[in-house]
C-alpha positions as CSV (number, residue, x, y, z in Angstrom):
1,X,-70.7,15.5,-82.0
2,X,-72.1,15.1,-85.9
3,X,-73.8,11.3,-85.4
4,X,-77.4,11.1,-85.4
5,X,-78.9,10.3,-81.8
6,X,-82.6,9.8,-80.7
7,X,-83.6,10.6,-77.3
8,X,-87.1,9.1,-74.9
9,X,-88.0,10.6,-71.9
10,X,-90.2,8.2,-69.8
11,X,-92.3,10.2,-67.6
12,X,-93.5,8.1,-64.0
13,X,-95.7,8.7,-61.0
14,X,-92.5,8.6,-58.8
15,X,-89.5,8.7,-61.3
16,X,-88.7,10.2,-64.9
17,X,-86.0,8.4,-67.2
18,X,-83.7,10.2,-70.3
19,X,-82.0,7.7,-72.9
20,X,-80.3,8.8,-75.9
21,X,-78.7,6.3,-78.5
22,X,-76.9,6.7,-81.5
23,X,-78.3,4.9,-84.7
24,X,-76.5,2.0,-83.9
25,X,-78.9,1.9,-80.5
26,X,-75.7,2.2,-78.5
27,X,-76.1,4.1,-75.2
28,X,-74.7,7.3,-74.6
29,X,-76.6,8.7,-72.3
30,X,-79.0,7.7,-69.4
31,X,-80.2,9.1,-66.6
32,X,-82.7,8.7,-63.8
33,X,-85.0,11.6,-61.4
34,X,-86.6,10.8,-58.0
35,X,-88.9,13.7,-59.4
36,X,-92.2,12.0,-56.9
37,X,-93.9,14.1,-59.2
38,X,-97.7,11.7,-57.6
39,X,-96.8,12.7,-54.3
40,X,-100.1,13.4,-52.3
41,X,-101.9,13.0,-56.0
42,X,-103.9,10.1,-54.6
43,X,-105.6,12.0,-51.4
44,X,-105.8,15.6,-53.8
45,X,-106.3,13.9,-57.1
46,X,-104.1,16.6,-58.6
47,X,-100.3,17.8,-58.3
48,X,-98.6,19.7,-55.1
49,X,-96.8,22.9,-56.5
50,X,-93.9,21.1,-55.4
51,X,-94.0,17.7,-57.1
52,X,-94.5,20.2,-60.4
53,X,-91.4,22.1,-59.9
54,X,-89.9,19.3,-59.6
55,X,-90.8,17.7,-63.1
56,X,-90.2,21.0,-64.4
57,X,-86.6,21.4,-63.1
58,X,-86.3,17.8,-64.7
59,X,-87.2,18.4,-68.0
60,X,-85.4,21.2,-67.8
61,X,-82.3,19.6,-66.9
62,X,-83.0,17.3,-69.9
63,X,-83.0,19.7,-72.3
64,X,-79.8,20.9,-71.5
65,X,-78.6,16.9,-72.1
66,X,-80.6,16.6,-75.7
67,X,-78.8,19.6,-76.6
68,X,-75.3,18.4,-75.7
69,X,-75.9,15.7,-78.4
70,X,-77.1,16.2,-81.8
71,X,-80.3,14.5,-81.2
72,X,-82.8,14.2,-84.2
73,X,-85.7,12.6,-82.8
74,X,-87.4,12.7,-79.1
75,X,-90.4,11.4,-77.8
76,X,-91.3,12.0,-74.0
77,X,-94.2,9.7,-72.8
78,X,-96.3,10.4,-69.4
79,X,-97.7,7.6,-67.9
80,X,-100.8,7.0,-64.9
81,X,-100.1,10.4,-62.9
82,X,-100.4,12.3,-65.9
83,X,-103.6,10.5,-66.4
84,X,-105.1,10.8,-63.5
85,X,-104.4,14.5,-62.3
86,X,-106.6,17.3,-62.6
87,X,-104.0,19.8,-63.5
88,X,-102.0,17.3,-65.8
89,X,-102.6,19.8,-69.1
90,X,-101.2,22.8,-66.6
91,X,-98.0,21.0,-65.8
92,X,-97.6,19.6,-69.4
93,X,-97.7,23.1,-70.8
94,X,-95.4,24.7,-68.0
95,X,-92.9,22.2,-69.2
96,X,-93.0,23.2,-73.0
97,X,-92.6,26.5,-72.1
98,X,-89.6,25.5,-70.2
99,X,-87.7,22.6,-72.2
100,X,-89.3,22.9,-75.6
101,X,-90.3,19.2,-74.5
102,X,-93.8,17.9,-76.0
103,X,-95.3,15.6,-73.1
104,X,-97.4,12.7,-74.6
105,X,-99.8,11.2,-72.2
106,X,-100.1,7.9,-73.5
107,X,-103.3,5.4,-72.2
108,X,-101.7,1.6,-70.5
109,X,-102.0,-0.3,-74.0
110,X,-99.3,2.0,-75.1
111,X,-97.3,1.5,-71.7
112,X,-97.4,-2.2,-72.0
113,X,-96.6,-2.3,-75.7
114,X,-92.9,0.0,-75.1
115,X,-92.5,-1.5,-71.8
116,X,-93.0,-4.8,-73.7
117,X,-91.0,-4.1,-77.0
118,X,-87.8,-2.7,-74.2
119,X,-87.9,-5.6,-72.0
120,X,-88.0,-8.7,-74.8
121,X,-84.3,-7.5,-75.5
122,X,-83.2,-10.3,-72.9
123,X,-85.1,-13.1,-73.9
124,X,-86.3,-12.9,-76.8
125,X,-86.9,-16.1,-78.4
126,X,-86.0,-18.1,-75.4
127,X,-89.3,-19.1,-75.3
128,X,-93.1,-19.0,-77.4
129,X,-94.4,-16.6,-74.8
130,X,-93.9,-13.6,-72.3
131,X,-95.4,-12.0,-69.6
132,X,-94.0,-9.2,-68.8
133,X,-94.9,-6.8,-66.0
134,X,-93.8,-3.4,-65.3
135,X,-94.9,-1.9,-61.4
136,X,-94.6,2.0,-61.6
137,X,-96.0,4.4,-59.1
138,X,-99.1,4.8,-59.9
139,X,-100.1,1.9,-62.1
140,X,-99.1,-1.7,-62.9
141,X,-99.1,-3.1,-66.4
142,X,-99.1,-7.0,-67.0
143,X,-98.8,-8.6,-70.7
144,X,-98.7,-11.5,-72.5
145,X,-97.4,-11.6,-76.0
146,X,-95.6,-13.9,-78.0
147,X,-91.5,-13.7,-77.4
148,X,-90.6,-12.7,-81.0
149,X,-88.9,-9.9,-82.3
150,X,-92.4,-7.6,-83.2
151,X,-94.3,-9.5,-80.5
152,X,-97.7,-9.6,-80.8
153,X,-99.8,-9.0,-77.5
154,X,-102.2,-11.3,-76.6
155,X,-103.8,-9.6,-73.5
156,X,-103.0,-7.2,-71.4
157,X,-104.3,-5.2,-68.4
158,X,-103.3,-2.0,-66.5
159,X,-103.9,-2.1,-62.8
160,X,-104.6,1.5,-61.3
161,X,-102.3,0.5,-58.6
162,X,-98.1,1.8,-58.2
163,X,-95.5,1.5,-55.3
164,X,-96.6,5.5,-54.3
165,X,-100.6,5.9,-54.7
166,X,-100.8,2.4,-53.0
167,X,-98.9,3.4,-50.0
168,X,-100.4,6.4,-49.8
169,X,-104.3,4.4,-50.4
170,X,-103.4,1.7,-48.2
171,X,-101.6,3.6,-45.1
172,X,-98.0,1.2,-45.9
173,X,-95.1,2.9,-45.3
174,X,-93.9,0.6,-42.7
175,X,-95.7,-3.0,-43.0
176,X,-99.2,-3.6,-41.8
177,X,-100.7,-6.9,-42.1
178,X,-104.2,-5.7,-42.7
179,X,-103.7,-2.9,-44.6
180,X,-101.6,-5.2,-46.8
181,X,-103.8,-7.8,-46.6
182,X,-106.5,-5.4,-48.4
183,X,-103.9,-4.3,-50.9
184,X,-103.1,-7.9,-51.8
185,X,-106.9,-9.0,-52.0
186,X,-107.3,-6.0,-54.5
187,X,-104.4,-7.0,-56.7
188,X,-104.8,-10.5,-56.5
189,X,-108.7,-10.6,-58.0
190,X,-107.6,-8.1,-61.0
191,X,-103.9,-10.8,-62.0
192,X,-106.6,-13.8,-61.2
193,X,-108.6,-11.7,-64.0
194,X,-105.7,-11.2,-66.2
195,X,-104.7,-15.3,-66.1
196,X,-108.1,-16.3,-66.7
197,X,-109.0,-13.7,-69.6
198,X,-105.0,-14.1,-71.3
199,X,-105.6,-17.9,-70.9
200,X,-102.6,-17.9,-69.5
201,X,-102.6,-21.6,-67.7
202,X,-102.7,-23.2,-71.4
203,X,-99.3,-21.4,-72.3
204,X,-97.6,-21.7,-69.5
205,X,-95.1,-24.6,-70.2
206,X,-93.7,-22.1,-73.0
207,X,-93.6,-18.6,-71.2
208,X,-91.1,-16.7,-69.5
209,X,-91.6,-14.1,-67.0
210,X,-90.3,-10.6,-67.2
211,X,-90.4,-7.7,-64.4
212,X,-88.8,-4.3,-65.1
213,X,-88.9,-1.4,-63.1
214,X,-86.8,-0.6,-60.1
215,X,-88.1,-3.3,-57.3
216,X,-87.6,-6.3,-58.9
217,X,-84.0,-4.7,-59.6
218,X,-83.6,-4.0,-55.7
219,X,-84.4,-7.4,-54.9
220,X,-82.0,-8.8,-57.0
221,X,-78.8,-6.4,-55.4
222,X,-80.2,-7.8,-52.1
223,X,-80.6,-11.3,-52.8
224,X,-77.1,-11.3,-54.3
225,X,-75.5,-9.7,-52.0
226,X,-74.2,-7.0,-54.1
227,X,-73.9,-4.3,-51.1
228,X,-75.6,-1.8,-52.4
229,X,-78.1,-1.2,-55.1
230,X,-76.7,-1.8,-58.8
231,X,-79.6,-1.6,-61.8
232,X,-76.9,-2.0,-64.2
233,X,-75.1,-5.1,-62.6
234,X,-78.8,-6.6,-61.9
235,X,-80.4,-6.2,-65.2
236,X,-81.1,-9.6,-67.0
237,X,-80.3,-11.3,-63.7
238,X,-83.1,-14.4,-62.9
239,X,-84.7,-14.7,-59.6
240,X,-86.5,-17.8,-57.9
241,X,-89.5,-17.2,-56.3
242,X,-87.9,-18.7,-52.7
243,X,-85.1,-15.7,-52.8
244,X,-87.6,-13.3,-53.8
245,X,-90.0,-14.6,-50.7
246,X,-87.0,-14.5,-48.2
247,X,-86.0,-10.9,-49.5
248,X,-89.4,-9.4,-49.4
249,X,-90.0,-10.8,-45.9
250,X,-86.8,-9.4,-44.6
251,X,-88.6,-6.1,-45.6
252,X,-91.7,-6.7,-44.0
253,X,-89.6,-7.0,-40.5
254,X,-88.1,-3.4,-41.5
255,X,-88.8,0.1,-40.4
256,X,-89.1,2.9,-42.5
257,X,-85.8,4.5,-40.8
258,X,-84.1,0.7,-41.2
259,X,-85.0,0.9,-44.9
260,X,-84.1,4.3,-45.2
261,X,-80.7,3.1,-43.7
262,X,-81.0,0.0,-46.2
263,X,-78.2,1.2,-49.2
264,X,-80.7,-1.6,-51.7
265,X,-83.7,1.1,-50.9
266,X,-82.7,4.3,-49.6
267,X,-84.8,7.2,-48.1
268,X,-86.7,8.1,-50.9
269,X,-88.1,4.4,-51.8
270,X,-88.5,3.8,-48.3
271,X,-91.7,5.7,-48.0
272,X,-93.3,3.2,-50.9
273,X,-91.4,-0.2,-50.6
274,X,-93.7,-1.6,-49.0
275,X,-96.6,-1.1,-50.9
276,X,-94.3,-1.7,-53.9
277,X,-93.5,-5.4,-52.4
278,X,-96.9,-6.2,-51.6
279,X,-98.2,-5.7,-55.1
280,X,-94.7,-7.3,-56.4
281,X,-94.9,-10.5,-54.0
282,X,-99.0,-10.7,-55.2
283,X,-98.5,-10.9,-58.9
284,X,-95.9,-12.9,-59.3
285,X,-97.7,-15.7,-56.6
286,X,-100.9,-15.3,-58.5
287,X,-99.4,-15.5,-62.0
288,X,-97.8,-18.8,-60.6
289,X,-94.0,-17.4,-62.0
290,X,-91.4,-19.6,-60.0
291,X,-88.9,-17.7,-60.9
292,X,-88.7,-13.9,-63.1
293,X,-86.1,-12.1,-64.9
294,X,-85.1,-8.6,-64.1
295,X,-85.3,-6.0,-66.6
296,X,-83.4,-2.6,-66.6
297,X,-84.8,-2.3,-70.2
298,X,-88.7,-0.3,-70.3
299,X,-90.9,1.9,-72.2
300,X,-87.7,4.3,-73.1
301,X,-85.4,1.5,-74.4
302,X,-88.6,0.3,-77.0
303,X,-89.0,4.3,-78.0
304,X,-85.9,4.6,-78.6
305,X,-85.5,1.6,-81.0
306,X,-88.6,2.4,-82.8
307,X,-87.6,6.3,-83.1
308,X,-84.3,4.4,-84.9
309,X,-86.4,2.1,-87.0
310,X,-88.4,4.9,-88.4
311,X,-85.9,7.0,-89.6
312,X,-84.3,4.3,-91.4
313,X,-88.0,3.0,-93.3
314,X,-88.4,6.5,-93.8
């Protein structure tokens, strides 16, 4: 293989992400590792020896994909657990002298601009204005920017709250109406913050909504049906608020075994689904969205295209 490719790496709190493009920005390769690597981060504040073996074994696996094409250019992001352990430097170094990967621990400005720059690809120009929100494990980032091709952000916040550290704070692996009921109070002052400080009420009969990450992906494979969960088939899909409501109450009524069972959630997610629902279900009632597109397209999909615009300015 002699065509130039780029590569991003987009390291989570419960999941890590590879792309590589040609320099056309057509996909070659993608893939996606359950790597928990915040598991228990929240009660310890720093990473099991597990969860780091884990990211290592990863990255290392990574390497050996970057290699197989004639990448030029890589940049590997780490987002809120990165952040917030104690021993974040440790593992960071642990995987260089593994992969030969550099780990950039980038702050939630950063997170929101890539996640925001990925996730425009679907409707961009549609409308004046975006929101888009991306719920990881251990953070949540909401934006608004204009919808244009190099939006401009307008505000933006970064809750400290993600699918895994808010099950893990909040005691939700199976649903508990107080515990939730906590959770939601929590998320719902800082998104009341966000639309009063964005201004967001006197743009709103030009804005679209946006969600990427893998839950709002979920809920679209259940609410259509499509028997088991399908990121590919559901990204740029539109959801109504009502179908999103009726699916995330069906999962309120679940166990963890039943969603473990569930082929839109699996064993894995089923420990943090909940949680990951509850914050989901709070936002998008508090931003007042009555209905959101899902986005496959994050924080790698923008590296990558700016790795590709680089190279050619340069």
């Amino acid at each position: 293989m002699t065509e130039k490719c780029y590569a991003a790496i987009d390291l989570g709190t419960n999941s890590c992400r590879l792309l590589i493009c040609d320099a056309t920005g057509k996909e070659l390769c993608k893939e996606t590792v359950s790597t928990r690597l915040g598991e228990e981060l929240y009660k310890s504040g720093l990473f099991t020896p597990q969860a780091m073996e884990r990211g290592i074994e990863c990255f290392f696996n990574f390497r050996q994909l970057i290699d197989k094409y004639n990448v030029v250019k890589t940049r590997a992001i780490a987002t809120a657990a990165c952040r917030m352990a104690g021993n974040s430097e440790e593992f960071i170094k642990r995987v260089w002298n593994e992969s030969r990967i550099k780990i950039e621990v980038i702050d939630g400005f950063e997170e929101a601009r890539l996640n925001l720059k990925g996730a425009l690809s679907h409707v961009c120009g549609q409308t004046k204005y975006v929101v888009v929100y991306d719920l990881g494990g251990g953070s949540t980032e909401i934006t608004l920017a204009t919808n244009t091709a190099n939006p401009h952000i307008l505000h933006t916040i970064s809750i400290p709250w993600g699918a895994r550290n808010a099950s893990e704070a909040f005691n939700l692996v199976e649903y508990n109406a107080d515990n939730a009921a906590r959770l939601r109070q929590d998320i719902g002052a800082r998104t009341e913050s966000f639309v009063k400080k964005s201004y967001l009420d006197t743009y709103r009969d030009d804005v679209c909504f946006v969600a990427t990450s893998s839950t709002p992906l979920r809920l679209v494979s259940i609410i259509n049906n499509f028997e088991t969960y399908d990121r590919d088939r559901a990204d740029g899909m539109t959801m109504t608020k009502a179908e999103m409501d009726a699916a995330i109450d069906s999962i309120f009524h679940s166990t963890r075994a039943e969603m473990a069972d569930n082929s839109y959630i699996g064993d894995k997610r089923s420990y943090i689904f909940i949680a990951a629902c509850v914050i989901f279900q709070t936002i998008y009632e508090r931003l007042g969205a009555d209905k959101i597109l899902a986005s496959l397209k994050s924080a790698k999909d923008g590296i990558v295209a700016e790795l590709i615009e680089k190279d050619k300015a340069a």
